[in-house]
C-alpha atoms as a printed R data frame, in Angstrom:
    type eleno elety resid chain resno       x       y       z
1   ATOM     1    CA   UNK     A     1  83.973 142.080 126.758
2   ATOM     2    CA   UNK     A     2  86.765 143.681 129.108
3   ATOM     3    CA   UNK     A     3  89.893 143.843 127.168
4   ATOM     4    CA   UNK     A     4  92.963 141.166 128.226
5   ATOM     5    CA   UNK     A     5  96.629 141.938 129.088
6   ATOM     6    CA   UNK     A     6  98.632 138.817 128.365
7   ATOM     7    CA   UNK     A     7 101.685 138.537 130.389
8   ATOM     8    CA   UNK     A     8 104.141 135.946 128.596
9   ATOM     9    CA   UNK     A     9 107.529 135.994 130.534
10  ATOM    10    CA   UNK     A    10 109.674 132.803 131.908
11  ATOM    11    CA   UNK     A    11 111.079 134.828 135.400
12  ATOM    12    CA   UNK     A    12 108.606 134.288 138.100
13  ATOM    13    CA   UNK     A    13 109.443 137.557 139.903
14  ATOM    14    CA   UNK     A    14 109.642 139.477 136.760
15  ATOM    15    CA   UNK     A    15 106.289 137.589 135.693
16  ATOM    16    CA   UNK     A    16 104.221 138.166 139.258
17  ATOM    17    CA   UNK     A    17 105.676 142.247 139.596
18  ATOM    18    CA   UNK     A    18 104.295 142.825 135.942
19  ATOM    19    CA   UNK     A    19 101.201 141.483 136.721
20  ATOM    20    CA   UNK     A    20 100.592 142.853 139.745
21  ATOM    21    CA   UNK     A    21 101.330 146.268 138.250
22  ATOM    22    CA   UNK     A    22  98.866 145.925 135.405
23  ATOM    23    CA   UNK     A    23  96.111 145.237 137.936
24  ATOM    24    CA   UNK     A    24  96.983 147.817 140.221
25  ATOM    25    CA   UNK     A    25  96.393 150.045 137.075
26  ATOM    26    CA   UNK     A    26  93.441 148.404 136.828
27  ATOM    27    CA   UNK     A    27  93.907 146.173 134.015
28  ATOM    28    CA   UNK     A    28  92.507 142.404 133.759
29  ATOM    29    CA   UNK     A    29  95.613 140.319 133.482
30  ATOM    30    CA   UNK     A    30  96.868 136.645 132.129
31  ATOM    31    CA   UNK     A    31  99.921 135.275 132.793
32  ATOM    32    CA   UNK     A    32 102.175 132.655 131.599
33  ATOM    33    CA   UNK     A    33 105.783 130.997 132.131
34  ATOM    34    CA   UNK     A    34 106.587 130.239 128.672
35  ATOM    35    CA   UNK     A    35 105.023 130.882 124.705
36  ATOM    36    CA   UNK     A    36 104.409 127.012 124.653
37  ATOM    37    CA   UNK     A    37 101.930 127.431 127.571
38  ATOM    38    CA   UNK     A    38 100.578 130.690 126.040
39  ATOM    39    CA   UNK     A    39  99.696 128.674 122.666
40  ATOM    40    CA   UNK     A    40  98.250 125.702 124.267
41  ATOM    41    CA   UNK     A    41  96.174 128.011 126.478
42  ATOM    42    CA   UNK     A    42  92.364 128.288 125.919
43  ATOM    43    CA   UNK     A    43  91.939 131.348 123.685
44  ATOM    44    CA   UNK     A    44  89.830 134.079 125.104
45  ATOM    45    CA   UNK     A    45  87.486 135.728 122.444
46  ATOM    46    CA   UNK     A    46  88.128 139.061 124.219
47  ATOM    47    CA   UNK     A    47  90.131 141.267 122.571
48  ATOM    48    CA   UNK     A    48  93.513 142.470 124.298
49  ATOM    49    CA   UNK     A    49  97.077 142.982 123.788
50  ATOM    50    CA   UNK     A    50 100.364 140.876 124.986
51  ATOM    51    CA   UNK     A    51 103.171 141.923 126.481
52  ATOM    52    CA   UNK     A    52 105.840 139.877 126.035
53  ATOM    53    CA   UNK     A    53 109.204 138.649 126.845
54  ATOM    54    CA   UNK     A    54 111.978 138.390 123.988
55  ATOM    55    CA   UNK     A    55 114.196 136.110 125.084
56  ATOM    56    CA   UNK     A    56 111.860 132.926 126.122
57  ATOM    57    CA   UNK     A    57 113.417 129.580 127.057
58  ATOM    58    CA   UNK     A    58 112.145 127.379 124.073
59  ATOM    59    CA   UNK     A    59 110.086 128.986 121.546
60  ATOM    60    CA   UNK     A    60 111.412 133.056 121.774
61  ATOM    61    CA   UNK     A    61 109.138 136.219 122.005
62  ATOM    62    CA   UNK     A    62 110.132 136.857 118.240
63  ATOM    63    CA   UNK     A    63 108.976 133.222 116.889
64  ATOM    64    CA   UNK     A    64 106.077 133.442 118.776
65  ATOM    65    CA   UNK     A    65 105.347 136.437 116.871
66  ATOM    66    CA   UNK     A    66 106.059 134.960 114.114
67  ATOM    67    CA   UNK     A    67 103.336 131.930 115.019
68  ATOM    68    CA   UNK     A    68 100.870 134.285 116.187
69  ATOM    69    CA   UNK     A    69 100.932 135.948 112.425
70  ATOM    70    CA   UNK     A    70 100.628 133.339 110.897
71  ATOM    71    CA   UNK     A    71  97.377 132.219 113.329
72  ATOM    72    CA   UNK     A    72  96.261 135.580 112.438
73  ATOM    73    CA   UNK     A    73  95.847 136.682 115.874
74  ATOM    74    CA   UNK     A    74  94.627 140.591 116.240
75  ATOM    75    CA   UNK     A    75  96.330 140.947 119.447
76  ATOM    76    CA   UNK     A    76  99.163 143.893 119.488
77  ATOM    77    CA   UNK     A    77 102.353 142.701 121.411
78  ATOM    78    CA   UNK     A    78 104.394 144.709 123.553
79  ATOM    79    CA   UNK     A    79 108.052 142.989 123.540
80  ATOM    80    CA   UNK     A    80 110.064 143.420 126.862
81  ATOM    81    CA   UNK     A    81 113.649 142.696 127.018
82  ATOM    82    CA   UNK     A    82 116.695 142.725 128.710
83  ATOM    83    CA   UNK     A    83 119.388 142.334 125.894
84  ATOM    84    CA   UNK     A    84 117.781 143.228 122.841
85  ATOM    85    CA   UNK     A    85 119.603 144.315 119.626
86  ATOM    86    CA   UNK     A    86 118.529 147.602 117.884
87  ATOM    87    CA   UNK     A    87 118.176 145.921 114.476
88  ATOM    88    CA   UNK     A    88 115.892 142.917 116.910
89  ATOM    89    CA   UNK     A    89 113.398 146.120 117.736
90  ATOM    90    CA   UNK     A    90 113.079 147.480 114.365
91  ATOM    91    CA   UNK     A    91 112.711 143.828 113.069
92  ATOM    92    CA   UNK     A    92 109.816 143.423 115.783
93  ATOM    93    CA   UNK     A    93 108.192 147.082 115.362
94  ATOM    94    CA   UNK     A    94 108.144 146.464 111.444
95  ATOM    95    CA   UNK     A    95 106.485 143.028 112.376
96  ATOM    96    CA   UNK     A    96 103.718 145.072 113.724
97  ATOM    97    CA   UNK     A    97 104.494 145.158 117.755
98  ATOM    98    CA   UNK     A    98 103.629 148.366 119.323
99  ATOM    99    CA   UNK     A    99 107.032 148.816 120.988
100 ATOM   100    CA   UNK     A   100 109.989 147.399 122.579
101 ATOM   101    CA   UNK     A   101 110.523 147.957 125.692
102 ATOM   102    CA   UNK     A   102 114.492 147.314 127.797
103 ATOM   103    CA   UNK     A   103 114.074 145.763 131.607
104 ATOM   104    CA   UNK     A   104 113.898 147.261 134.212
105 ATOM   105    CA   UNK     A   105 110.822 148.377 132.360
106 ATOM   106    CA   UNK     A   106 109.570 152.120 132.986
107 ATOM   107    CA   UNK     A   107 106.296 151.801 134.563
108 ATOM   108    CA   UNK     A   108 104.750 154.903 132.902
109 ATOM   109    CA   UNK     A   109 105.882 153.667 129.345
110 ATOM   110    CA   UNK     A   110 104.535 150.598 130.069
111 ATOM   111    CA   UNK     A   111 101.754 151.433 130.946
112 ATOM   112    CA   UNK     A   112 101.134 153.900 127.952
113 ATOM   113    CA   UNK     A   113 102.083 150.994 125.854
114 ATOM   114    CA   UNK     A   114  99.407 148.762 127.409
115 ATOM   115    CA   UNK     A   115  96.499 151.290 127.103
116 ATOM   116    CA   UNK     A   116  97.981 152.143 122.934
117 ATOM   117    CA   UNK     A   117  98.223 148.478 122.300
118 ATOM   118    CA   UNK     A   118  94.367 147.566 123.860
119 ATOM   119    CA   UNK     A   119  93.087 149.985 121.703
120 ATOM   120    CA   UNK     A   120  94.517 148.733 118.777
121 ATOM   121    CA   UNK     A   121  93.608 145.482 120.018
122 ATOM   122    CA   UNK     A   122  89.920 146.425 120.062
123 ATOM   123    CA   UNK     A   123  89.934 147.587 115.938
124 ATOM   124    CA   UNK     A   124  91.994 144.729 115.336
125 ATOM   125    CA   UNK     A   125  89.514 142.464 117.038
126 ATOM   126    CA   UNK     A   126  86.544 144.096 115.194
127 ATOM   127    CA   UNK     A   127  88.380 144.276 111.937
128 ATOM   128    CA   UNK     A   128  88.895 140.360 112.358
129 ATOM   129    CA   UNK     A   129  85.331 139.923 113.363
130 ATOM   130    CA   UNK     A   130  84.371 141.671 109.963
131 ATOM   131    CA   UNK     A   131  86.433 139.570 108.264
132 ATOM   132    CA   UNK     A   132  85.582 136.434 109.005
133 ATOM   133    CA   UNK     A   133  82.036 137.149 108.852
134 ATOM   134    CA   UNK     A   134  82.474 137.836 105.274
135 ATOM   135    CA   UNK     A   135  84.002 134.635 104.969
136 ATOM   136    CA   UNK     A   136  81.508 132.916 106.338
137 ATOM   137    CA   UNK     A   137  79.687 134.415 103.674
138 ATOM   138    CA   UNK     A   138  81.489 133.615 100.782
139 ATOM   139    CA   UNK     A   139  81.487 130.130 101.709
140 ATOM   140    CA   UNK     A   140  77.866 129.916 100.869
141 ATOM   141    CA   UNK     A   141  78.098 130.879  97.500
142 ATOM   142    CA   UNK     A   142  77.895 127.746  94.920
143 ATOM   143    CA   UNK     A   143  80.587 127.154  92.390
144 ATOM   144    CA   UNK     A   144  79.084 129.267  89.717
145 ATOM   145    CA   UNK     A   145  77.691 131.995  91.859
146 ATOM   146    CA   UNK     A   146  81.181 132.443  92.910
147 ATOM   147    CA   UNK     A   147  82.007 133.177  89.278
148 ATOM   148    CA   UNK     A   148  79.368 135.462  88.904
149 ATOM   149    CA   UNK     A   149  80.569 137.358  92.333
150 ATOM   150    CA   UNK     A   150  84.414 137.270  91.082
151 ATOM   151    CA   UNK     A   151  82.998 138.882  88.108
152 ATOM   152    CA   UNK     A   152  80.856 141.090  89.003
153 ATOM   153    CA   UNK     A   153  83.647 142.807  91.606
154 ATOM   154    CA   UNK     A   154  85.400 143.619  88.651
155 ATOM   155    CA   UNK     A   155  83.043 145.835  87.145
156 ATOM   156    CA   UNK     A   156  81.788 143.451  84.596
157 ATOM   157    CA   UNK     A   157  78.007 144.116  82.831
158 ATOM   158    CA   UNK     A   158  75.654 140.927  83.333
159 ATOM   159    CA   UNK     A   159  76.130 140.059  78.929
160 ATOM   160    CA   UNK     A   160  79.682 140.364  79.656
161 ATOM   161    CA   UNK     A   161  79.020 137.751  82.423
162 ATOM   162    CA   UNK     A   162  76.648 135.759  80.733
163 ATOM   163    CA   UNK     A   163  79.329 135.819  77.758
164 ATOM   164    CA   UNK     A   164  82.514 134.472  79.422
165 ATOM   165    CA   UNK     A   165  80.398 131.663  81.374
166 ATOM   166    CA   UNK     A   166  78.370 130.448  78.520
167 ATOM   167    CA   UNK     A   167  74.664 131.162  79.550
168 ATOM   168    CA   UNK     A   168  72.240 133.521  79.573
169 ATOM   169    CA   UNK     A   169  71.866 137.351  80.818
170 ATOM   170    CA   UNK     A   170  68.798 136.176  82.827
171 ATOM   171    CA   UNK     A   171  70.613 133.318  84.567
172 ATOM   172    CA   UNK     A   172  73.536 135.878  85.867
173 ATOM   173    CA   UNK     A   173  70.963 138.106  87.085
174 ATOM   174    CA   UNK     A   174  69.256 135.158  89.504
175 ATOM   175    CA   UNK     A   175  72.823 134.395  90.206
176 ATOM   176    CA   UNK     A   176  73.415 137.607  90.959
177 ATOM   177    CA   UNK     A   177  70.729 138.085  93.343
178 ATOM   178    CA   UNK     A   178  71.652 135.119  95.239
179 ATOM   179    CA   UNK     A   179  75.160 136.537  95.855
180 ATOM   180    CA   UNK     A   180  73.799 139.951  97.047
181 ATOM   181    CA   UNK     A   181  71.509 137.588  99.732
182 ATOM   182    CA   UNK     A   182  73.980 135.136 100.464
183 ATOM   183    CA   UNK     A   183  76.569 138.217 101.266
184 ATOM   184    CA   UNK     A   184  74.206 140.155 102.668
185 ATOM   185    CA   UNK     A   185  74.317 143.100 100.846
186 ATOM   186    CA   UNK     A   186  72.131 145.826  99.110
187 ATOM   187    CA   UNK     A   187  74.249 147.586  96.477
188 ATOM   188    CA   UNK     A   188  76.986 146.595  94.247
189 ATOM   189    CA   UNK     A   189  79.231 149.166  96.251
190 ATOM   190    CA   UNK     A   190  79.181 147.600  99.266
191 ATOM   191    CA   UNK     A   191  79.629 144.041  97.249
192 ATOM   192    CA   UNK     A   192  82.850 145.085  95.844
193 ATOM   193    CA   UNK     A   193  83.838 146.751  99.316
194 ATOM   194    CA   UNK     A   194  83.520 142.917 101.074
195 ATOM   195    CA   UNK     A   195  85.551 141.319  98.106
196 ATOM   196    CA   UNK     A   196  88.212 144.405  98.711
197 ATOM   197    CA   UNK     A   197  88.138 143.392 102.736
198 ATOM   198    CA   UNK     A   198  88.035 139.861 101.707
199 ATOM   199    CA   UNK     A   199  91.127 139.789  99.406
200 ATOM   200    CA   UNK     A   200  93.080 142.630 101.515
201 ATOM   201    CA   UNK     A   201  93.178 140.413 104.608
202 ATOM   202    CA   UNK     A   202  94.270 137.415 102.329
């Protein structure tokens, strides 16, 4: 899938120049008047970046970080603004935005920006694909082959399993097997690696 640009800013002129640069550049563009529109948009599973405008009428660039987080969306943001505080860019570039950029905006940075922020886009996107894959996964498990996976991930022998759940070493092992074909997985290392994916991106 070809990568998206995501243009959120409220000026028209500012909004249609930006745009026009980024597919001059050769870039495949969205673009949008306001973060309300941007959230009730249809989301595009391609991955991409957004570059956005701080100081939005309504919900700002910096809450709709904050939303986006909390949607875990992979896409980097690139903030643009025209008044921005210092301690408002480190807030944003510790919030994980790839930079902050002041209006006029310098084509050449942006541009740099863009191309930094896709990539990461694209491992962000993958990452996320991983991720909920695993999920997907784990959400097949039954109630007590959950326990036996929880367990298990820690390093715990099968009597030590059996032990703590009150049944029998041959009952964790066909539990056991079930969780390495329900996760699909073919070694106890790359078992505990999903759980460590699993509860890293929780």
């Amino acid at each position: 899938m070809t990568p998206i640009v995501h243009v959120v800013e409220d000026d028209r002129s500012v909004r249609a120049a930006l745009t026009r640069l980024l597919k001059i550049a050769g870039f495949e563009t969205r673009s949008y008047a306001s973060a309300g529109e941007f959230l009730v948009s249809e989301r595009d599973p391609a991955p991409g970046c957004i570059v956005l405008d701080v100081g939005l009428p309504g919900l700002t660039g910096i809450e709709l970080q904050a939303a986006l987080q909390r949607e875990r969306d992979p896409r980097p943001i690139i903030f643009l603004t025209g008044r921005g505080s210092i301690d408002m860019g480190v807030g944003a570039m510790k919030a994980g935005a790839v930079d902050f950029l002041t209006k006029p905006v310098d084509r050449e940075r942006l541009l740099v920006a863009v191309e930094t922020a896709l990539a990461r886009g694209i491992v962000a996107k993958a990452r996320d694909e991983v991720e909920r894959e695993l999920r997907e996964r784990i959400e097949r498990l039954t109630a007590r082959e959950r326990e036996v996976f929880d367990r298990v991930v820690q390093g715990k022998l099968n009597k030590q399993v059996a032990f703590e759940l009150g049944t029998s070493v041959r009952t964790v092992k066909a539990h056991r097997a079930q969780v390495m074909l329900k996760m699909e997985v073919d070694s106890l290392a790359e078992l505990v690696s999903a759980s460590d994916r699993l509860f890293a991106s929780n």
